[in-house]
Gaussian input, Z-matrix of N, CA and C with variables (Angstrom, degrees):
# hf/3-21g

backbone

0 1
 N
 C     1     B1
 C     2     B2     1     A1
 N     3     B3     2     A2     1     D1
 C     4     B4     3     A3     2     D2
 C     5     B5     4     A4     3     D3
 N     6     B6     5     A5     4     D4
 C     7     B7     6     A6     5     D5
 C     8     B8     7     A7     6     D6
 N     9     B9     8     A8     7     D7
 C    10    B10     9     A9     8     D8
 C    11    B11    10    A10     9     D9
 N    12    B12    11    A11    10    D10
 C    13    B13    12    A12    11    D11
 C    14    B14    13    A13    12    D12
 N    15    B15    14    A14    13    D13
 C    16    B16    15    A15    14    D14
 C    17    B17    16    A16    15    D15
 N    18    B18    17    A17    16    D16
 C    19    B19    18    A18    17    D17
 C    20    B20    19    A19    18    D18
 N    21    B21    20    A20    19    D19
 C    22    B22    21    A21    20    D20
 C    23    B23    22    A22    21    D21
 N    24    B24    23    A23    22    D22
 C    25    B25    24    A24    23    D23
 C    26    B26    25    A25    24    D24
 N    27    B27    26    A26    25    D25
 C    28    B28    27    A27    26    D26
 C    29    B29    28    A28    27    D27
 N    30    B30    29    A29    28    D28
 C    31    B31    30    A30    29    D29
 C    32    B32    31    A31    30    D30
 N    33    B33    32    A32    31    D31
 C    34    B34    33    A33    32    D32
 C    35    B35    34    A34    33    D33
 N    36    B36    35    A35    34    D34
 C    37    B37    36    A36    35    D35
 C    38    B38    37    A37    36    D36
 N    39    B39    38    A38    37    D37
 C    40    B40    39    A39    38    D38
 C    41    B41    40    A40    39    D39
 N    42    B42    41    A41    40    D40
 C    43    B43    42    A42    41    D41
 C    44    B44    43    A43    42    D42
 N    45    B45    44    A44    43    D43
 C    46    B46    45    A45    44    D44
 C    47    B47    46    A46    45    D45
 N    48    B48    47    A47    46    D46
 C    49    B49    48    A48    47    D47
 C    50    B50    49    A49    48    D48
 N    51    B51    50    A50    49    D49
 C    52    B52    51    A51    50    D50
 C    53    B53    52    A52    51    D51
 N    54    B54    53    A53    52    D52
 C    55    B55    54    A54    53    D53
 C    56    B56    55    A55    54    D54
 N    57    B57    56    A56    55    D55
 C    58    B58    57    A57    56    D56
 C    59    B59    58    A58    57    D57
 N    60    B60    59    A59    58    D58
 C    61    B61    60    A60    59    D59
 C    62    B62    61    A61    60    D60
 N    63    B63    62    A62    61    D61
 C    64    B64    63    A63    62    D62
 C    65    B65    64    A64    63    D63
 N    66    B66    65    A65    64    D64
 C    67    B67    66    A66    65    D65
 C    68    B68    67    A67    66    D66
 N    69    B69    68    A68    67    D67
 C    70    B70    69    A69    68    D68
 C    71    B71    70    A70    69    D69
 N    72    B72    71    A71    70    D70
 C    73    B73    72    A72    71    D71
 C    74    B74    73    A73    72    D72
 N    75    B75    74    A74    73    D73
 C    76    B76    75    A75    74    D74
 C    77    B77    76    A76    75    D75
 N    78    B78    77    A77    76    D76
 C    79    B79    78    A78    77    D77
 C    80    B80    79    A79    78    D78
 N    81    B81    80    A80    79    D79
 C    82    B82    81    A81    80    D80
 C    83    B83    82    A82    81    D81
 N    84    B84    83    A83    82    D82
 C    85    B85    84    A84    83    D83
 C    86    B86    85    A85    84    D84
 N    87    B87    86    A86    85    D85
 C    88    B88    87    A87    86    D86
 C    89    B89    88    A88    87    D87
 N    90    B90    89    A89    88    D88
 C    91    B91    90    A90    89    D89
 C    92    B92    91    A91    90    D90
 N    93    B93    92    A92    91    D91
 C    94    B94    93    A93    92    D92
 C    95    B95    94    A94    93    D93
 N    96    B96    95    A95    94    D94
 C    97    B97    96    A96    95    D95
 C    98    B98    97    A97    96    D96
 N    99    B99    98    A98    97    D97
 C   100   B100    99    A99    98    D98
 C   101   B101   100   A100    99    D99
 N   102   B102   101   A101   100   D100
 C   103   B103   102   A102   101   D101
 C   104   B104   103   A103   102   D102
 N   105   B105   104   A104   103   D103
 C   106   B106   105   A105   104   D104
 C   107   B107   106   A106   105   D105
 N   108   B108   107   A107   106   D106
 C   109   B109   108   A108   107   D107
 C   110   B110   109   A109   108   D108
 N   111   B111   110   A110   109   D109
 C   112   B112   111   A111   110   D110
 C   113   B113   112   A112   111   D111
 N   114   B114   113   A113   112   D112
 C   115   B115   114   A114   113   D113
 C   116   B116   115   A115   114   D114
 N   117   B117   116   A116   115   D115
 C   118   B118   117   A117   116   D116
 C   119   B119   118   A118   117   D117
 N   120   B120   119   A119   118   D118
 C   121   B121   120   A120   119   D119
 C   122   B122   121   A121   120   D120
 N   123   B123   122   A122   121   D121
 C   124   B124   123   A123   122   D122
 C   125   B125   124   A124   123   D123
 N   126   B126   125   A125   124   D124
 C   127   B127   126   A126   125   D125
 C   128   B128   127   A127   126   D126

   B1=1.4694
   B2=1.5247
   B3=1.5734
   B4=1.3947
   B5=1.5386
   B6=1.5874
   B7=1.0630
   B8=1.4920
   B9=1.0546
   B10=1.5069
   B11=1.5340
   B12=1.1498
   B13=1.5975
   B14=1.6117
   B15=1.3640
   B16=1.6481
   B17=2.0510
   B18=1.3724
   B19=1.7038
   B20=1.2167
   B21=1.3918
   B22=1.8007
   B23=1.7638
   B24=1.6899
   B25=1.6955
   B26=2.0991
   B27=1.2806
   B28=1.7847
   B29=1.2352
   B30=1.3102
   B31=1.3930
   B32=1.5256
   B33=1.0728
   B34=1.8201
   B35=0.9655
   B36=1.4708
   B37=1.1349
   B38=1.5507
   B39=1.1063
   B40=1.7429
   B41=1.7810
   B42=1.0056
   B43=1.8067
   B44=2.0652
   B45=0.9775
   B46=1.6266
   B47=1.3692
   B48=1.9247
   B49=1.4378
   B50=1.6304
   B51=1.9608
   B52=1.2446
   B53=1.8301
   B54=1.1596
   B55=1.4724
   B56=1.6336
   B57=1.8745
   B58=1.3319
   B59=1.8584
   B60=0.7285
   B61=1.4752
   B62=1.2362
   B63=1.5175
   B64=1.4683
   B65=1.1783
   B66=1.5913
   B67=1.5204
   B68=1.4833
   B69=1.4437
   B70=1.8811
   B71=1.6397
   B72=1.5447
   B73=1.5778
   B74=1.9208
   B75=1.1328
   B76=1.4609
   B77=0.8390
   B78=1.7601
   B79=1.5054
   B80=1.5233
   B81=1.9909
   B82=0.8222
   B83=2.1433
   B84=1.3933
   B85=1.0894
   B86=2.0428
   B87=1.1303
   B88=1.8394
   B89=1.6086
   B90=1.1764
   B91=1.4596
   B92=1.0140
   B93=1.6941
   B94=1.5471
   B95=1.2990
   B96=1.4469
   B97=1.2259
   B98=1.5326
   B99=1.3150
   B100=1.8102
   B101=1.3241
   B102=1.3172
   B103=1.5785
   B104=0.7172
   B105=1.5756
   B106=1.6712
   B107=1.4167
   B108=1.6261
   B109=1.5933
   B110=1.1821
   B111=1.0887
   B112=1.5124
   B113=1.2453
   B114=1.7037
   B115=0.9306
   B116=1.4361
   B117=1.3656
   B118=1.6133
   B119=1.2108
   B120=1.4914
   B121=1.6838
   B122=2.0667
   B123=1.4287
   B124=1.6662
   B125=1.7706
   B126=1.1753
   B127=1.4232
   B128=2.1765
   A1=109.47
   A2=117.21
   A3=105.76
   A4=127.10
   A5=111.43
   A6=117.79
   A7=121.85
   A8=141.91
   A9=140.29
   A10=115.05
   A11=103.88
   A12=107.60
   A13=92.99
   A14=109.04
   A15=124.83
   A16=83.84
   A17=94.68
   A18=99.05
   A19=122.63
   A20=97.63
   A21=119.46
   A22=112.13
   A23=89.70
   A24=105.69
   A25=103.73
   A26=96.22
   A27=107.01
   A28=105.58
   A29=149.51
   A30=154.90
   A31=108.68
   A32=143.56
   A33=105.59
   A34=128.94
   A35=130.84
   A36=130.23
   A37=108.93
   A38=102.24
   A39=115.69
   A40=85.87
   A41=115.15
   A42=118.27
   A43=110.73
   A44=101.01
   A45=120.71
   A46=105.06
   A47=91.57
   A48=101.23
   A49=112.92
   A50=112.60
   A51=115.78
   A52=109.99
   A53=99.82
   A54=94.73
   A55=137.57
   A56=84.17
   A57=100.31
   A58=97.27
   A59=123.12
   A60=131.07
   A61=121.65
   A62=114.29
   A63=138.70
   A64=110.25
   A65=103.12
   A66=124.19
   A67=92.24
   A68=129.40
   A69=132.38
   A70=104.86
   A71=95.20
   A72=119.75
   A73=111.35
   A74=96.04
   A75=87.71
   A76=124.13
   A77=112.37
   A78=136.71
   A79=112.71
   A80=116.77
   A81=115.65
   A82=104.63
   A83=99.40
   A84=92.74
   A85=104.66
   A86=111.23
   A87=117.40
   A88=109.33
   A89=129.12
   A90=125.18
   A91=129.32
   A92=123.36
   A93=152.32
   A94=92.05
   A95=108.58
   A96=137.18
   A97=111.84
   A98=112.98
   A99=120.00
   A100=89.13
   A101=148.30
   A102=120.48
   A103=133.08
   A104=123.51
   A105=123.21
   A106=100.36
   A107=130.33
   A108=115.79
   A109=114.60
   A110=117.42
   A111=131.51
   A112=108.08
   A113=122.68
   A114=151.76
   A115=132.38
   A116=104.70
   A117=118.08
   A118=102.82
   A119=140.62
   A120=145.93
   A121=96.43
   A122=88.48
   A123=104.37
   A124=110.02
   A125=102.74
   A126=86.21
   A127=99.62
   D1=126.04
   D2=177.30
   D3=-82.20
   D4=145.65
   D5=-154.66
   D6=-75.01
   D7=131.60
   D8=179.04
   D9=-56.83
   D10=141.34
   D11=-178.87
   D12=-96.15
   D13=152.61
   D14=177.42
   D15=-48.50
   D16=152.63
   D17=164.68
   D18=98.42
   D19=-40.06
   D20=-159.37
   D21=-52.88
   D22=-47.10
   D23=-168.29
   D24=-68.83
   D25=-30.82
   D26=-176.26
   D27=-73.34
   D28=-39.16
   D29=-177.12
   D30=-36.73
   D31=118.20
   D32=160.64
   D33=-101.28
   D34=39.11
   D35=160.06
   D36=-98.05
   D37=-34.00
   D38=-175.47
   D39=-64.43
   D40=-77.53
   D41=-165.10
   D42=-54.01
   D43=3.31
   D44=-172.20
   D45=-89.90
   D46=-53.05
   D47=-164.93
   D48=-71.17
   D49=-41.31
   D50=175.57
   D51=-56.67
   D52=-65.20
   D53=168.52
   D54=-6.74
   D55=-58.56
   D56=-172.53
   D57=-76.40
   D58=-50.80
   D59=173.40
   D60=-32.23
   D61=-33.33
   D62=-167.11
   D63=-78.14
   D64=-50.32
   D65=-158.49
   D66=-85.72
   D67=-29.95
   D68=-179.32
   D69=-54.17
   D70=-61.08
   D71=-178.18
   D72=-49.08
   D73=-30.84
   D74=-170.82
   D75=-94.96
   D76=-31.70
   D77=168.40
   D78=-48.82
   D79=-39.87
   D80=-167.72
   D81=-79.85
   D82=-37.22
   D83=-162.85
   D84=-62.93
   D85=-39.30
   D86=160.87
   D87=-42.24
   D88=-40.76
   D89=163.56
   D90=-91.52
   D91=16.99
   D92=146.08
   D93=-58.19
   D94=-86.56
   D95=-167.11
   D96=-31.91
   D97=-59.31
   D98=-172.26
   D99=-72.03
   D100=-57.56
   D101=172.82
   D102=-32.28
   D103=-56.28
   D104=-170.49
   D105=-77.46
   D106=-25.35
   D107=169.64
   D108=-47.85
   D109=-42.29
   D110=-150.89
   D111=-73.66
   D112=-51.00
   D113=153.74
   D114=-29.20
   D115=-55.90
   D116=165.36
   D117=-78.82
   D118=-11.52
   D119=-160.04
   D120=-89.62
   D121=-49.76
   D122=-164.24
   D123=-104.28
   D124=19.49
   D125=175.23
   D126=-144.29

């Protein structure tokens, strides 16, 4: 995992951007999820 430079976490665009990254990643993996329910539901 790469390492944080002093600063990085205080910025808020930098902490905006992970955020936003976080919230992409997770959203997507929850609309992983309702597919393959759906999937194993209807087939």
């Amino acid at each position: 995992m790469p390492r944080h430079e002093p600063g990085d976490a205080s910025d808020p665009l930098v902490a905006f951007a992970f955020h936003e990254l976080r919230r992409a990643v997770h959203g997507q993996a929850l609309a992983s999820e309702q597919v393959l329910r759906h999937a194993l539901v209807f087939n």
